[in-house]
C-alpha positions as CSV (number, residue, x, y, z in Angstrom):
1,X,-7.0,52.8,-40.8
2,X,-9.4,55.3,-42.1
3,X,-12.4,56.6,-40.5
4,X,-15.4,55.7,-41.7
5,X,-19.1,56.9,-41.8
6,X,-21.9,55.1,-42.5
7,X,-24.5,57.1,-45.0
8,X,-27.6,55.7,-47.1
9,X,-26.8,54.5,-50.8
10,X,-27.4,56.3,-53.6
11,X,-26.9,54.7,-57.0
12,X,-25.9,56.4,-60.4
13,X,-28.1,56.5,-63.3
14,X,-26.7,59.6,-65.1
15,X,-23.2,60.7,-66.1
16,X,-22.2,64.2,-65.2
17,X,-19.8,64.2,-68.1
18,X,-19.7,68.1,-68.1
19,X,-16.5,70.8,-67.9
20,X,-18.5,73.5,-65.8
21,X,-17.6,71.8,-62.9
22,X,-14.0,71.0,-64.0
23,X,-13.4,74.6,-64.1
24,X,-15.2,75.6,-61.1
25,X,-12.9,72.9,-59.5
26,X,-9.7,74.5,-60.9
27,X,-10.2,78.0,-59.2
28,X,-11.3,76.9,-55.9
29,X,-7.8,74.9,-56.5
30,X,-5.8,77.6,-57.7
31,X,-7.2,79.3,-54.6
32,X,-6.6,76.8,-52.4
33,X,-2.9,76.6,-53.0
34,X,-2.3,80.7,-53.3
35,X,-4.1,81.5,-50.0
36,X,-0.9,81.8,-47.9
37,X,-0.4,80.4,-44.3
38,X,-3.5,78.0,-43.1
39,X,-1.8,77.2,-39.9
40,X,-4.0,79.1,-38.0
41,X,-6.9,78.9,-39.6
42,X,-10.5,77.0,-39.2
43,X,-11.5,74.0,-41.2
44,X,-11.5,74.1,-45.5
45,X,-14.0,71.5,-47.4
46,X,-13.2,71.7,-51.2
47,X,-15.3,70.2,-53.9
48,X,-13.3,67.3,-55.6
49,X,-15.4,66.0,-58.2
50,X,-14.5,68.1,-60.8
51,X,-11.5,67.0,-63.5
52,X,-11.1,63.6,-63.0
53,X,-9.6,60.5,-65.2
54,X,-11.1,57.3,-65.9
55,X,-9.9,54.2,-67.4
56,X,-11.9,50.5,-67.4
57,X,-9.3,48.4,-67.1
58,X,-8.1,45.0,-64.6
59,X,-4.7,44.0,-66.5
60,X,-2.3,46.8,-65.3
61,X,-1.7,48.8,-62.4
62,X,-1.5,52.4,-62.9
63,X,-0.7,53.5,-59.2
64,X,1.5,55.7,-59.8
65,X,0.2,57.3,-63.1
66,X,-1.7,57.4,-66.5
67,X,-0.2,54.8,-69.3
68,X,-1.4,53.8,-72.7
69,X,-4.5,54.9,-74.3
70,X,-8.3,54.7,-73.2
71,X,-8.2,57.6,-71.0
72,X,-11.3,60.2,-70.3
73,X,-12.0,63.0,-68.3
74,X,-15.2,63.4,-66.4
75,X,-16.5,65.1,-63.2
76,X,-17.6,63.0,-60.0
77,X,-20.3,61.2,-59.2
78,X,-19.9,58.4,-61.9
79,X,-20.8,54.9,-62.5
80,X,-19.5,53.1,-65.6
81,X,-22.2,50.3,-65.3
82,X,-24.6,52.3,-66.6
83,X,-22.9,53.2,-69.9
84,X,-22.4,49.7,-70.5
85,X,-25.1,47.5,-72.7
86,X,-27.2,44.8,-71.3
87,X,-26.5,41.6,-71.8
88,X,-28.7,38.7,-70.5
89,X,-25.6,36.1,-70.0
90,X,-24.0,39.1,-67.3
91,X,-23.0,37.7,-64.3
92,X,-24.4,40.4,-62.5
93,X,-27.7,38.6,-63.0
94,X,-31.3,40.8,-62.3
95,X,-30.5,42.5,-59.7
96,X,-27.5,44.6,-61.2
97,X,-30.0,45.0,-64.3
98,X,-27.8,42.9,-66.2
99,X,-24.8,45.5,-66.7
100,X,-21.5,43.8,-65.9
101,X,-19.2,45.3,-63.3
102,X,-15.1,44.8,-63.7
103,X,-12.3,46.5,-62.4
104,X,-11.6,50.4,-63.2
105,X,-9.4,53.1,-62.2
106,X,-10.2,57.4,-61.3
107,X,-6.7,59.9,-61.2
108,X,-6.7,63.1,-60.3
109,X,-3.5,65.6,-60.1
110,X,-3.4,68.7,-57.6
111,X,-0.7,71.4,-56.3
112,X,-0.1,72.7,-53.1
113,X,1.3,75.4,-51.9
114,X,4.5,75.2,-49.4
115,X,2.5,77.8,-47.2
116,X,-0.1,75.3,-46.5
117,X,2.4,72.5,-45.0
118,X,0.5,73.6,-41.4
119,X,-2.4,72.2,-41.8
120,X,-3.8,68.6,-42.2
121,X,-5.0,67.6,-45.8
122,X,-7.9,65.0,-46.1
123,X,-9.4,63.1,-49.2
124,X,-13.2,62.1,-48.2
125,X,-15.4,59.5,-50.3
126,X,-18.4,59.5,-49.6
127,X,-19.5,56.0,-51.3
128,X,-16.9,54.1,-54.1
129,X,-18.6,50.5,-54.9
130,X,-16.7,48.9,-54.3
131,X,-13.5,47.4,-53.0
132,X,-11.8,50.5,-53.4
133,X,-7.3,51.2,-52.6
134,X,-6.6,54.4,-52.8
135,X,-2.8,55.8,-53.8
136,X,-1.8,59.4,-52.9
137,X,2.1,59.7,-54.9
138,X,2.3,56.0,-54.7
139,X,2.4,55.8,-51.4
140,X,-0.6,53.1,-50.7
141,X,-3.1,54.7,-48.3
142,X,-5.4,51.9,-47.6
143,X,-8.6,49.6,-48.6
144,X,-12.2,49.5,-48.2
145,X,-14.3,46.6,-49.2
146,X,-18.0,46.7,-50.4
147,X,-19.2,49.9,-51.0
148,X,-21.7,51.5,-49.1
149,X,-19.7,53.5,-46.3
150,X,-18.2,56.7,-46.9
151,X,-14.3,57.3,-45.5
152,X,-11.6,59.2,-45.5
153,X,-7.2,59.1,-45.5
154,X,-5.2,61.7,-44.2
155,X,-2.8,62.7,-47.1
156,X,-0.3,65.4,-45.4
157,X,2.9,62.9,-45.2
158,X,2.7,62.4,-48.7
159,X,1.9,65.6,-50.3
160,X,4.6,67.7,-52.4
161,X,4.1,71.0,-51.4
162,X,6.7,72.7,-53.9
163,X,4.4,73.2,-56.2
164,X,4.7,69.8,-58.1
165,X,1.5,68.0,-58.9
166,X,0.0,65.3,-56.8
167,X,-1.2,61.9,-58.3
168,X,-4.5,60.8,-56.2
169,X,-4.9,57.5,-57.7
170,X,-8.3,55.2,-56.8
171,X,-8.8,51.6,-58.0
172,X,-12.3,50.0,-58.1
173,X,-13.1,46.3,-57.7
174,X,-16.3,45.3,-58.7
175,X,-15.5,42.3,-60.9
176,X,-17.1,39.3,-58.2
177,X,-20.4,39.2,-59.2
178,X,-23.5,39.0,-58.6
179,X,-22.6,40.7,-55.2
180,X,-25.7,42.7,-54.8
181,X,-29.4,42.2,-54.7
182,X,-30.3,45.4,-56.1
183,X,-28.9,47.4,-59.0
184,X,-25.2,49.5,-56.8
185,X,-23.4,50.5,-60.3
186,X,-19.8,50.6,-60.1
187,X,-17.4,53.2,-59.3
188,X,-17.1,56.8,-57.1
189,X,-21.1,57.6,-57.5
190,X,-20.9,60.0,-54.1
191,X,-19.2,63.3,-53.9
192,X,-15.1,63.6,-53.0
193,X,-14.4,66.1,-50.7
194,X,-10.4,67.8,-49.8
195,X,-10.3,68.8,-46.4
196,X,-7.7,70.8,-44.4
197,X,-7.9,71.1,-41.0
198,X,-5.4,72.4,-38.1
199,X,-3.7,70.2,-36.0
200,X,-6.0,71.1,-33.4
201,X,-9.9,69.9,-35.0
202,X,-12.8,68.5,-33.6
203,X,-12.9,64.7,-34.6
204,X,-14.3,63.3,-37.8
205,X,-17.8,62.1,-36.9
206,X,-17.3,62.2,-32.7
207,X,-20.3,64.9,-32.0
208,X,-23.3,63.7,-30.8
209,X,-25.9,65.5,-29.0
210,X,-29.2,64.4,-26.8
211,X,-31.1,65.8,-24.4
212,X,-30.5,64.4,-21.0
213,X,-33.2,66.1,-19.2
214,X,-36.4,67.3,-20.6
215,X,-39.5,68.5,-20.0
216,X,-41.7,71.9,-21.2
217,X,-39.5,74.1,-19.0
218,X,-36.5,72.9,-19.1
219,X,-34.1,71.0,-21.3
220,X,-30.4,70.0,-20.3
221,X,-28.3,69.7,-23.9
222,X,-25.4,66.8,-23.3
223,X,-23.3,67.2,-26.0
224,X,-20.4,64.4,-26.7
225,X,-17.1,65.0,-28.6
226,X,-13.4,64.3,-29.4
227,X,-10.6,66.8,-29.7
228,X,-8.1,65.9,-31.9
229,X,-4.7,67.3,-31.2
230,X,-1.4,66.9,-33.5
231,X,0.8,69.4,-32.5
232,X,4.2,68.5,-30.6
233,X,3.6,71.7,-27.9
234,X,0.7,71.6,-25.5
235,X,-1.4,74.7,-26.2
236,X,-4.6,75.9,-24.1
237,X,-7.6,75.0,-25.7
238,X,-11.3,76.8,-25.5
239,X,-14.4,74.9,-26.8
240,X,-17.3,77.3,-27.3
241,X,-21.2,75.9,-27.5
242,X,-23.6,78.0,-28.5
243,X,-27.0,77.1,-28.9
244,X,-29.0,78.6,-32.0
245,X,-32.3,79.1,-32.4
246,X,-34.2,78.1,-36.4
247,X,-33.7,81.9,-36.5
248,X,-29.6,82.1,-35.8
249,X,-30.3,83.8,-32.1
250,X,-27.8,82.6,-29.4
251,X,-30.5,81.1,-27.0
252,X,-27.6,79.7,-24.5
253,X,-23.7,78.9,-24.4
254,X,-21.6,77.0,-22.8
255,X,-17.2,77.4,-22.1
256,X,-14.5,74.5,-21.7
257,X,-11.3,75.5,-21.0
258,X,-8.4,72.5,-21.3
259,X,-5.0,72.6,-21.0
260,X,-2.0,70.8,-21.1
261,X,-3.2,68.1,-23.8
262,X,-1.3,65.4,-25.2
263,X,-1.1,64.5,-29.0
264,X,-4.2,62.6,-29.6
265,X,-7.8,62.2,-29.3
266,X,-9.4,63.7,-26.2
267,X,-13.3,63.1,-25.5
268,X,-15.1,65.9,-24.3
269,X,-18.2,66.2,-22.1
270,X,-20.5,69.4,-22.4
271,X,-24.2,70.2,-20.7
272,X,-25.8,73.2,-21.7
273,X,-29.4,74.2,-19.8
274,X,-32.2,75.7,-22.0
275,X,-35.3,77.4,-20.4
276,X,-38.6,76.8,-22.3
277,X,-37.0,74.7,-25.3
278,X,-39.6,74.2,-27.8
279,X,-39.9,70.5,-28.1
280,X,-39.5,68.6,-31.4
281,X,-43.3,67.0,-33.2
282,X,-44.3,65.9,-36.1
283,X,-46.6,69.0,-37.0
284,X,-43.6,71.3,-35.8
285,X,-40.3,69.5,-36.6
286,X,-38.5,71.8,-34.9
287,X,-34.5,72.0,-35.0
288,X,-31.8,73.9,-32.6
289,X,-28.3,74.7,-33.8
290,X,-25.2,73.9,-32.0
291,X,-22.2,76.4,-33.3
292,X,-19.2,74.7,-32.0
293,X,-15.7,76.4,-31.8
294,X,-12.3,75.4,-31.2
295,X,-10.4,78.6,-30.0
296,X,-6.6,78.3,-29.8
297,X,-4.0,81.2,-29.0
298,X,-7.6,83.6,-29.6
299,X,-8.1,82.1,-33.0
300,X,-10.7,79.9,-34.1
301,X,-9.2,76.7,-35.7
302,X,-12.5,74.8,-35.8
303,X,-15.6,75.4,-36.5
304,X,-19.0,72.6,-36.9
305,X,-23.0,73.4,-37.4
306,X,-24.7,70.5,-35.8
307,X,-28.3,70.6,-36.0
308,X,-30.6,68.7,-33.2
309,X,-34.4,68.1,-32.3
310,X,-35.5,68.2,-28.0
């Protein structure tokens, strides 16, 4: 199953049909996969819109590659709804602006290098409208319906990492309509992200912070989160807090030690005292930092910026 985030809609009224971004893509790629050893380093976020194909099309199934003709290439976000003309008798109806939907499919190709086989390698959409299945080398990875929250697949059993391409195939489903009371367009419209992360991570969406105790002088931080740990050995495991003032000073930290962890998902507990916090207000909005580290063998292999109001 994949994990899933819920985030605001956004829809797509312009095409970013450009190759700027396809090239800036490429060389963060070529970087990606020519970096050496990531096993014991922190998490990687790569922009994945860039170099993308698209077909309209709801009579084949092109899985496991490009066939026939009717091919493009364009860069993420993209709605083909939009480029399509109006027509009063579209079963869309008024609140899709009369543009019909249908079925069409994205593919993108990508190499890895076998260096890289340490870490864990994530696709993240952030919004596909909707009905989406997405195919990693044919190997089906799973299904969303509708289209308004963001997810992701773990692609790392599936991966060549020989230096053969990858086929990230995406099929979207919006042919059923009118499914929508105000206009949603059709297709990826939100950014695609490539993540790798070690096998030791902090878990995909699990931080939350509040603050337990407050008042003018004091503030107790309680900070909420999930380890996530793959690897077969046990290892001993550091999580570092810091709090951050708007200005980057370290105002307060906080150190977990854990050892002995199974493979899974852990939760983890944290409270972190702050003298005189400046409280959050409407004339002064206010925001701390929390710099969170996973440290394993003296090596961070995690890092996350989570930003909070008292």
């Amino acid at each position: 199953m994949p994990r899933i985030t819920i985030r605001p809609h956004k829809c797509m009224l312009k095409q970013l049909v450009d190759t700027r971004y396809s090239r800036i893509i490429g060389i963060l790629i070529l970087l990606f996969a020519t970096a050496g050893s990531l096993s014991g380093q922190s998490r990687k976020v790569i922009d994945f819109n860039g170099g993308w194909w698209f077909k309209r099309d709801s009579s084949q199934q092109y899985s496991n590659g490009r066939k026939g003709e009717g091919w493009r290439k364009l860069d993420l976000p993209h709605d083909w709804s939009i480029e399509m003309p109006f027509r009063e008798s579209s079963p869309a109806g008024s609140g899709a602006a009369y543009l019909d939907g249908g079925v069409g499919w994205y593919q993108k190709t990508f190499k890895l290098a076998r260096a890289e086989q340490g870490q864990r390698i994530f696709i993240a959409f952030e919004g596909v409208y909707e009905n989406s299945e997405v195919w990693i080398n044919g190997h089906f990875l799973g299904k969303r319906p509708n289209g308004y929250i963001g997810f992701e697949y773990e692609l790392s059993p599936y991966l060549y990492w020989d230096g053969r391409e990858n086929l990230l195939s995406v099929k979207v489903n919006n042919k059923n309509q009118p499914n929508s009371r105000f206009y949603s367009g059709s297709g990826i419209y939100r950014d695609v992200k490539l993540i790798s992360r070690n096998p030791v991570s902090i878990g995909t969406n699990s931080t939350f912070i509040r603050a337990g105790q407050l008042s003018e002088k004091r503030a107790v931080v309680d900070l909420s989160l999930e380890i996530e740990h793959n690897p077969e050995e046990s290892k001993k495991i550091t999580l570092l807090t810091e709090v951050l003032s708007a200005q980057g000073a370290v105002l307060a930290s906080k150190r977990t030690t854990l050892n002995a962890l199974k493979a899974g998902l852990h939760p983890l507990d944290q409270q972190i005292v702050l003298e005189n916090p400046i409280l959050w207000g409407i004339e002064n909005p206010y925001q701390y930092t929390a710099k969170i580290k996973l440290i394993v063998d003296g090596r961070v292999v995690d890092e996350q910026l989570t930003k909070f109001g008292l």
